[in-house]
C-alpha positions as CSV (number, residue, x, y, z in Angstrom):
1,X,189.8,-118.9,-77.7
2,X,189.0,-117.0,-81.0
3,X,187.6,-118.8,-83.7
4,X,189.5,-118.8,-87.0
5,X,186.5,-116.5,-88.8
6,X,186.9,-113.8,-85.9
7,X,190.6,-113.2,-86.7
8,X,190.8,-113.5,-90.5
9,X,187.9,-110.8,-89.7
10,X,189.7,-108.4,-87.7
11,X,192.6,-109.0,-89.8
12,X,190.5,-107.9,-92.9
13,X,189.3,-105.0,-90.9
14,X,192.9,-104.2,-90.0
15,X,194.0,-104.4,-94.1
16,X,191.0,-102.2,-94.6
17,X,192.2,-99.5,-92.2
18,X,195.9,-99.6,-93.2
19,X,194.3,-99.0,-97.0
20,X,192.0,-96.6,-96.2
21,X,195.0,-94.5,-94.5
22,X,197.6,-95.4,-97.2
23,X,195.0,-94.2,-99.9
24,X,194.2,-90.6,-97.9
25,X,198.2,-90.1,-97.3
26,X,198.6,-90.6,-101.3
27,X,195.6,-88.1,-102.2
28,X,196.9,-86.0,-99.9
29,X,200.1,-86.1,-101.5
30,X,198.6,-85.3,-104.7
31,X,197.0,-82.1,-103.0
32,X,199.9,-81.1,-101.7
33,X,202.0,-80.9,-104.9
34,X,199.5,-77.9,-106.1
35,X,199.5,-76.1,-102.9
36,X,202.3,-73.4,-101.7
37,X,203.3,-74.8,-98.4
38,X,203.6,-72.1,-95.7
39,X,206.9,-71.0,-94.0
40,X,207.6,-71.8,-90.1
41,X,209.7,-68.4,-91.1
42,X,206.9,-66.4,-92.2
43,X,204.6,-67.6,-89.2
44,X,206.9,-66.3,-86.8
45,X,207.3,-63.0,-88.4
46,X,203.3,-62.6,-88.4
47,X,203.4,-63.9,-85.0
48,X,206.0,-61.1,-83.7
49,X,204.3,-58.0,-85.9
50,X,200.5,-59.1,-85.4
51,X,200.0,-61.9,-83.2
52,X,197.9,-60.4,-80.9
53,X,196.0,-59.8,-83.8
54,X,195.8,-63.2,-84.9
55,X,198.1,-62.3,-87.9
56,X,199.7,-65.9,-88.2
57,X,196.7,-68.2,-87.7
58,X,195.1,-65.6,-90.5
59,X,198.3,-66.6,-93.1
60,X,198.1,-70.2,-91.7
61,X,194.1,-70.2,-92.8
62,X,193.0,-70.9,-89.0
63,X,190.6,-68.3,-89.6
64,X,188.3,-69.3,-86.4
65,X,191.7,-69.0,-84.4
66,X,192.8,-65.5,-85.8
67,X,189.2,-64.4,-85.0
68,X,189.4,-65.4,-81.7
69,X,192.7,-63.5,-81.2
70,X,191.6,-60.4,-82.9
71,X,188.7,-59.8,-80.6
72,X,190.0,-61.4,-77.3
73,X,193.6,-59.5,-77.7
74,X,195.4,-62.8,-78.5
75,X,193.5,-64.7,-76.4
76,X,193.7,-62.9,-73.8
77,X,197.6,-62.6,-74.4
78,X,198.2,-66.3,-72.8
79,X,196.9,-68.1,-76.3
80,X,199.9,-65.8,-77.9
81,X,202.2,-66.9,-75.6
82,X,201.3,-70.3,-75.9
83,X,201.6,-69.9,-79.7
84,X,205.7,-69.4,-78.9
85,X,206.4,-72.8,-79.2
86,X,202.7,-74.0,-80.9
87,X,203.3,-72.4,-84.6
88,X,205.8,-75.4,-85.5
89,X,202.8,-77.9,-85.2
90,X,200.4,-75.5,-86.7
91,X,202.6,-75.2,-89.8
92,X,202.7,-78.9,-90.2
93,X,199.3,-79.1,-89.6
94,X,198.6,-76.6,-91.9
95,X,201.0,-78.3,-94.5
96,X,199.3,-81.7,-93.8
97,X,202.4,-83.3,-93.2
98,X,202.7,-87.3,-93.4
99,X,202.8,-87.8,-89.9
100,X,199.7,-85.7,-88.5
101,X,197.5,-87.2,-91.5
102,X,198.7,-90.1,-90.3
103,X,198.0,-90.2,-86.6
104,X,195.0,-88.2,-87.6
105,X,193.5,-90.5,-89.4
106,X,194.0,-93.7,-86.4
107,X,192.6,-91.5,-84.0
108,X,189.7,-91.1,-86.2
109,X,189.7,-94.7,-86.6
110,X,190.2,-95.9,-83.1
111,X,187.7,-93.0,-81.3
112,X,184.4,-91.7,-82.4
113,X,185.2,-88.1,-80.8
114,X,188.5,-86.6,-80.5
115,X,190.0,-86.8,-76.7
116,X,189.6,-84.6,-74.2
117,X,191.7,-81.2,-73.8
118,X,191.5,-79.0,-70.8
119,X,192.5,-76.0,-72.7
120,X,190.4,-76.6,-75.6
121,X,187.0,-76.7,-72.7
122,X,188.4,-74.1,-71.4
123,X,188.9,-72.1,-74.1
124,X,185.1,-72.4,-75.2
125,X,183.7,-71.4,-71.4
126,X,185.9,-68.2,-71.7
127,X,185.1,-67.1,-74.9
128,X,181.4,-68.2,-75.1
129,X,181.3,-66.0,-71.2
130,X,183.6,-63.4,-73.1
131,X,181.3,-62.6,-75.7
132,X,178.1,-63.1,-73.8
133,X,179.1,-60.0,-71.3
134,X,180.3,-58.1,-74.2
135,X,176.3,-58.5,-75.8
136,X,174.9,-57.7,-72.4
137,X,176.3,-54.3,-71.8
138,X,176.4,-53.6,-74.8
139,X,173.1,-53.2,-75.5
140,X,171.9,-49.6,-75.1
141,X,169.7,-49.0,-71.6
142,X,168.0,-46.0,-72.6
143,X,167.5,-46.3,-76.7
144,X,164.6,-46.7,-79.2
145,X,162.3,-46.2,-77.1
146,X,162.4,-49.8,-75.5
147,X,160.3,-50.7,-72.2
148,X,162.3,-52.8,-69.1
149,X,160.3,-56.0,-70.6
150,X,161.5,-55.2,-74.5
151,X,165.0,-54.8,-73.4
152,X,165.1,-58.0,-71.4
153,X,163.3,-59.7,-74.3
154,X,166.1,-58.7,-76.3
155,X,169.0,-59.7,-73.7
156,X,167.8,-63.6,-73.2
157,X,167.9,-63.8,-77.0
158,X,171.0,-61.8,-78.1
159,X,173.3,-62.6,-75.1
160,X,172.9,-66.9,-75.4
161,X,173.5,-66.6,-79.8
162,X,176.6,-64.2,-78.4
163,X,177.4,-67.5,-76.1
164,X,176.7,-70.0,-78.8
165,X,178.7,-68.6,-81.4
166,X,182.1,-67.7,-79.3
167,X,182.0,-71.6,-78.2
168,X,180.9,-72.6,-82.2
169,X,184.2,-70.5,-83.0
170,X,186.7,-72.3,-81.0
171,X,185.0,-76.0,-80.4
172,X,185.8,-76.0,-84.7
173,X,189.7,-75.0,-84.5
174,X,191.8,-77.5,-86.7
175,X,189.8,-81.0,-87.5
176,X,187.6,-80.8,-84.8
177,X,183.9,-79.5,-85.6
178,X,180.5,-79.3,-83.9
179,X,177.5,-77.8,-85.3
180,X,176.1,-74.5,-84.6
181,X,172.7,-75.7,-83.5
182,X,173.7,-77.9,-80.7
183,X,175.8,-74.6,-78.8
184,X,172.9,-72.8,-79.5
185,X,170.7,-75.6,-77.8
186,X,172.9,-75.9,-74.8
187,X,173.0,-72.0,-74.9
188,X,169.4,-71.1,-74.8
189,X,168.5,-74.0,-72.4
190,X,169.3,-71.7,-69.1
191,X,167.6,-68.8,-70.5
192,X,164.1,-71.0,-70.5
193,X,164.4,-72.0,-67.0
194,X,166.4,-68.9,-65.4
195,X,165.3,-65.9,-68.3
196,X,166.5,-62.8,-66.0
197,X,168.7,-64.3,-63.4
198,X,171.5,-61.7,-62.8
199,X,174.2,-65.0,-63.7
200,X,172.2,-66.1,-66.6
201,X,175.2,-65.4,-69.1
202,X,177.6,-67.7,-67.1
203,X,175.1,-70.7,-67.1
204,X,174.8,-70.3,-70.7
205,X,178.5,-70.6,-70.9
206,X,178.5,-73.4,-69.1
207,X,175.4,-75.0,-70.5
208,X,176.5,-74.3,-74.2
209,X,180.8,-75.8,-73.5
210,X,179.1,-79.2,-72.2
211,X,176.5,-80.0,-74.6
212,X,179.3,-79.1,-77.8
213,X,182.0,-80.6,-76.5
214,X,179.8,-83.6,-75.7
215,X,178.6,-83.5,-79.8
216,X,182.4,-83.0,-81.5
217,X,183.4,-85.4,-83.9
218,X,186.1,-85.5,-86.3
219,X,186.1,-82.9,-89.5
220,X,185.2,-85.0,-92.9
221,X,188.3,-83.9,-94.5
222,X,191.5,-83.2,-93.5
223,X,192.3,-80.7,-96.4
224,X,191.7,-77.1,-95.5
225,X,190.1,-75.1,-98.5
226,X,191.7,-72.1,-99.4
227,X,191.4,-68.2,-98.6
228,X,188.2,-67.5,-100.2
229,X,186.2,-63.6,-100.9
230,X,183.7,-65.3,-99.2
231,X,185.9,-66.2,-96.1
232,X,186.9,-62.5,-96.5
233,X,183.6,-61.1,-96.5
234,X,182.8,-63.1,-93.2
235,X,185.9,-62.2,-91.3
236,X,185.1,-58.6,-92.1
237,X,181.7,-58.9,-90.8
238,X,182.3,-60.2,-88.2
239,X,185.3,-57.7,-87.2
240,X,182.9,-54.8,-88.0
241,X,179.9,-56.0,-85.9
242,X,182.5,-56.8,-83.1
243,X,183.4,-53.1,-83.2
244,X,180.1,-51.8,-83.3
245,X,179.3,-53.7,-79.5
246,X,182.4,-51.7,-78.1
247,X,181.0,-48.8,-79.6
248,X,177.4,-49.4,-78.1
249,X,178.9,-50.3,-74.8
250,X,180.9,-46.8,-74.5
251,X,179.2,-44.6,-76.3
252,X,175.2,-45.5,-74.4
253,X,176.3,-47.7,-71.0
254,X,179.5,-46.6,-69.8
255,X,179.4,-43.8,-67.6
256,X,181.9,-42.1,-64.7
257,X,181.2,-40.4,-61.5
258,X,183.1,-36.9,-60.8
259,X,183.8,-35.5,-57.3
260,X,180.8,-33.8,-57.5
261,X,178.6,-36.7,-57.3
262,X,177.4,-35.9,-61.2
263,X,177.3,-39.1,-63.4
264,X,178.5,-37.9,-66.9
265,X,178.7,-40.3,-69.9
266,X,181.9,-41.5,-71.8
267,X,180.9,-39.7,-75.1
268,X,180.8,-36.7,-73.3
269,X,184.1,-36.8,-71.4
270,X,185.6,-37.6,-75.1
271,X,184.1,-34.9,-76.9
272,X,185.4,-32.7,-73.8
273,X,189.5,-33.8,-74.5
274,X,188.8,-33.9,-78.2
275,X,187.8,-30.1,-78.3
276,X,190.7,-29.1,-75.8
277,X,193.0,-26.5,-77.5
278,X,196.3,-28.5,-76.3
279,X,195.2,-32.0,-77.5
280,X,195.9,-31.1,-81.0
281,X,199.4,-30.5,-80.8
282,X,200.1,-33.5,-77.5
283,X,198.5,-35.8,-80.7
284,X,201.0,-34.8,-83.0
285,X,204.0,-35.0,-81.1
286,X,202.9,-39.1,-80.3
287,X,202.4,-38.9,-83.8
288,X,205.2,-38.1,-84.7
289,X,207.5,-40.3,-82.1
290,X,205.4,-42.9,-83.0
291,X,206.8,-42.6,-87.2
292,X,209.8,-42.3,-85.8
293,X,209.7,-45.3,-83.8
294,X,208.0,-47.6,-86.7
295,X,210.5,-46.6,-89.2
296,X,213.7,-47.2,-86.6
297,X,211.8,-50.7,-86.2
298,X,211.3,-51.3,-89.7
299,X,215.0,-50.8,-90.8
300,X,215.5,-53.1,-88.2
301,X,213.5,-55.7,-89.3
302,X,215.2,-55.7,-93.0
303,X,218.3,-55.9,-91.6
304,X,217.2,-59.2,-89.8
305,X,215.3,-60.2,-92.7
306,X,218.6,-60.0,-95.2
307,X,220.9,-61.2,-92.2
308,X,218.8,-64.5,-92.4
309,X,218.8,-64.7,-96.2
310,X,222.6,-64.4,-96.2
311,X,222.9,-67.2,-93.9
312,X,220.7,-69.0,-95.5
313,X,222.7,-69.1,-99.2
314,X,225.8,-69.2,-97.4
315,X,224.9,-72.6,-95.8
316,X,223.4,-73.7,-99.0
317,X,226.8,-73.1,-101.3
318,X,228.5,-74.9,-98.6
319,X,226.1,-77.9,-98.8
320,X,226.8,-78.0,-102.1
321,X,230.3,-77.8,-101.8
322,X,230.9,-74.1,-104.0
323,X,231.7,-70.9,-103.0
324,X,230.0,-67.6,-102.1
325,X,228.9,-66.1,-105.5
326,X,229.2,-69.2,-107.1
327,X,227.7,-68.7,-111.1
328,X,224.3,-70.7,-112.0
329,X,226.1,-73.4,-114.3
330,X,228.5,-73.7,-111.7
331,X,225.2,-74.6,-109.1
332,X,223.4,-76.7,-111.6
333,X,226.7,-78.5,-112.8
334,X,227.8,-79.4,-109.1
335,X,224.1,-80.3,-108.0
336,X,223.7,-82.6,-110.8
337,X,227.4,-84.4,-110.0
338,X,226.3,-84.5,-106.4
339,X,223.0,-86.1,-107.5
340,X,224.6,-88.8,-109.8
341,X,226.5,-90.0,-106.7
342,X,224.4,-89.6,-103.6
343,X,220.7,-90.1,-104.9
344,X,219.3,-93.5,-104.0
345,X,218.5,-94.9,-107.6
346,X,222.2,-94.6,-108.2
347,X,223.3,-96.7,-105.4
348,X,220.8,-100.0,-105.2
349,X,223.3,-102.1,-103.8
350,X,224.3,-100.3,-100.8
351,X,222.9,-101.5,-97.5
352,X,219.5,-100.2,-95.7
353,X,221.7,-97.4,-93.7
354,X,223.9,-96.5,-96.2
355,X,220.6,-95.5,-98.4
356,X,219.3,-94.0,-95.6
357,X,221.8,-91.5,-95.5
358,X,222.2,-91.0,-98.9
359,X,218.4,-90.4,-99.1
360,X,218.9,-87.7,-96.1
361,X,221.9,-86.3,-97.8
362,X,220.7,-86.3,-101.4
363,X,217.1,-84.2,-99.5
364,X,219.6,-81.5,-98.1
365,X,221.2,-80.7,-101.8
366,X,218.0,-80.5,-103.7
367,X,217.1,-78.1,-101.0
368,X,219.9,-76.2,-101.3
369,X,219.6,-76.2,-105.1
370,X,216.3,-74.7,-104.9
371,X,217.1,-72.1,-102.4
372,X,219.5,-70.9,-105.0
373,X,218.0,-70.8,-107.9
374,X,214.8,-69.9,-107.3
375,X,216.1,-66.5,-106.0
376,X,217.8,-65.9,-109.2
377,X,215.0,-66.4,-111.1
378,X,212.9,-64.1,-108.7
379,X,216.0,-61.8,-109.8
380,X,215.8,-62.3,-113.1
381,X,211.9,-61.6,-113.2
382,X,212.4,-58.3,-111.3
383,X,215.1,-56.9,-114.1
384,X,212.7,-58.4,-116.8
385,X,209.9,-56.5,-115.0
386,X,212.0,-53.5,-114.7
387,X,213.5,-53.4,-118.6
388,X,209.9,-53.5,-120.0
389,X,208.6,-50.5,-117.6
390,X,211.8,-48.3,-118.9
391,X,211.3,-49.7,-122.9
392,X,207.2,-48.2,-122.1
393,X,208.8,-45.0,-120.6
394,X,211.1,-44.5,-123.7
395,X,208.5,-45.4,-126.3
396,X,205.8,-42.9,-124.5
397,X,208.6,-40.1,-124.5
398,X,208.9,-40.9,-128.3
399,X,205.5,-41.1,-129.2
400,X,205.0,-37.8,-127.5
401,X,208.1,-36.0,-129.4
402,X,206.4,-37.6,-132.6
403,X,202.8,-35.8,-131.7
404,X,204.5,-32.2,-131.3
């Protein structure tokens, strides 16, 4: 049996733990109340115009994630499918909701690495392997003047940082995080031992996945900074360097064979169709089905866009009880009667359901409220905005008259 010193103790290490979560969910609180949550809405609509781009994991600051997607064509197009019914979680997570910090913060707790995740290992191997090839024939065969032993020199350092970083990128999606040294360690390792095999890039893969999945941990903090220049910078960097390897690869390495027999480089075939007297006008008439096509699709969209809005208000007047095109007084009037009878302060006696539901109720109108009024102040704001560009246009027409 337990003595009575080992149980007060784990119950004093229990009180600490409950503490220690109840004080992170309150500062976390506090943070939230001076950040602009981000819209399910909004995620779904960058999903749908760039998600193979990584648009939505770029507005929900999962900048490794919309990286990844970017240069892997939304990971490999199966990450943005899987993202179909993943961008509801990655909006709360993003929004630190209540519930993730809070079973966030036991599994930190309870486990000294986060659990295993097939498609998280997964994910590393193929991206670490992904950018690995793309470094290896990438690099130009026949440039600067490099000797068989230079260029291999070159491939069994280039190709395993390639490896290293791809698996850095994804191993630190959301709150998990490993450093770059360790993928770089498990990266380099089959280099030493197998420097020109043929299958070196796989190995380092495989190397590099095992030794940082082995080293994750938990991230420090569970508030995600902000969009930063300096994130911008990187992002950019990183997009432009990623181009310039696609550009190596096809303009040095990537060659085709004719009937002939006669191996003639990319660049060449290019420059061929570019020069061709009927490209010019084939390009403009994509050109201009293309335009044609964005603007039909665009039209489209703001038609959805104000379709939703409409539904929207309407089902926020009928919340509140008022009709369509109900005046502002009117809304603040009715929300404040409403409040007075369903909002929990005002009803102390009722039972633990009963304030339940006024609690859920009382939620739903102060939603509703907000909905409203905040787009007649973003209304108000725009004819402010556009009275003082007109009074400037007037008094510059006047000052003008004045100088003649």
């Amino acid at each position: 049996m337990m003595d009575s010193s080992e149980v007060n103790s784990n119950d004093s290490t229990k009180s600490e733990i409950r503490k220690d979560r109840e004080k992170l969910v309150e500062t976390v609180s506090e943070k939230l109340k001076r950040r602009k949550q981000k819209s399910v809405f909004v995620a779904y609509v960058c999903w749908l115009l760039g998600g193979l781009a990584g648009l939505h994991h770029f507005y929900l600051v999962r900048n490794n994630q919309g990286f990844i997607w970017w240069t892997t064509c939304g990971g490999f197009f199966l990450g943005y499918l899987r993202d179909l019914w993943r961008l509801p979680d990655y909006v709360r997570e993003s929004n630190l909701d209540p519930s993730f910090v809070k079973s966030l913060i036991v599994q930190a707790k309870q486990w000294k690495q986060p659990e295993f995740r097939g498609i998280r290992f997964l994910g590393m191997l193929t991206v670490g392997m992904f950018y690995g090839y793309l470094v290896q024939f990438a690099i130009p065969e026949n440039c600067f003047s490099l000797n068989r032993n230079e260029h291999k020199l070159i491939w069994i350092v280039a190709v395993p940082l390639a490896v290293a970083f791809g698996n850095y990128l994804v191993a630190n999606i959301g709150y998990e995080t490993v450093s770059f040294g360790w993928c770089a360690a498990g990266a380099f390792a089959p280099s030493l031992f197998l420097p020109f095999n043929p299958d070196m890039t796989s190995y380092c893969a495989l190397f590099s996945t095992v030794v940082a999945y082995w080293k994750r941990s938990f991230r420090k903090s569970v508030i995600p900074k902000k969009q930063s220049v300096r994130k911008l910078v990187s992002i950019i960097t990183g997009i432009l360097f990623y181009s310039l390897l696609w550009y190596s690869l096809f303009y040095y390495n990537v060659s085709v064979v004719t009937k002939e027999g006669e191996r003639v480089h990319f660049r060449d075939l290019v420059s061929d169709y570019f020069h061709d007297k009927d490209f010019k006008q084939d390009a403009w008439s994509l050109l201009t089905e293309m335009r044609s096509d964005l603007w039909a699709f665009w039209r489209e969209m703001r038609s959805q866009v104000h379709s939703f809005r409409v539904m929207e208000d309407t089902q926020s007047y009928m919340i509140l009880g008022l009709e369509w095109g109900a005046s502002e007084d009117q809304v603040t009037e009715r929300f404040r009667e409403l409040a007075r009878k369903f909002h929990p302060d005002k009803n102390t006696g009722a039972d633990a359901s009963t304030l339940a539901d006024y609690n859920a109720r009382m939620l739903d109108i102060t939603r509703a409220y907000e909905a409203l009024t905040k787009k007649r102040k973003r209304g108000r704001k725009g004819k402010k905005m556009f009275e003082e560009k007109e009074r400037e246009k007037t008094s510059t027409g006047h000052d003008a008259k004045d100088e003649l």
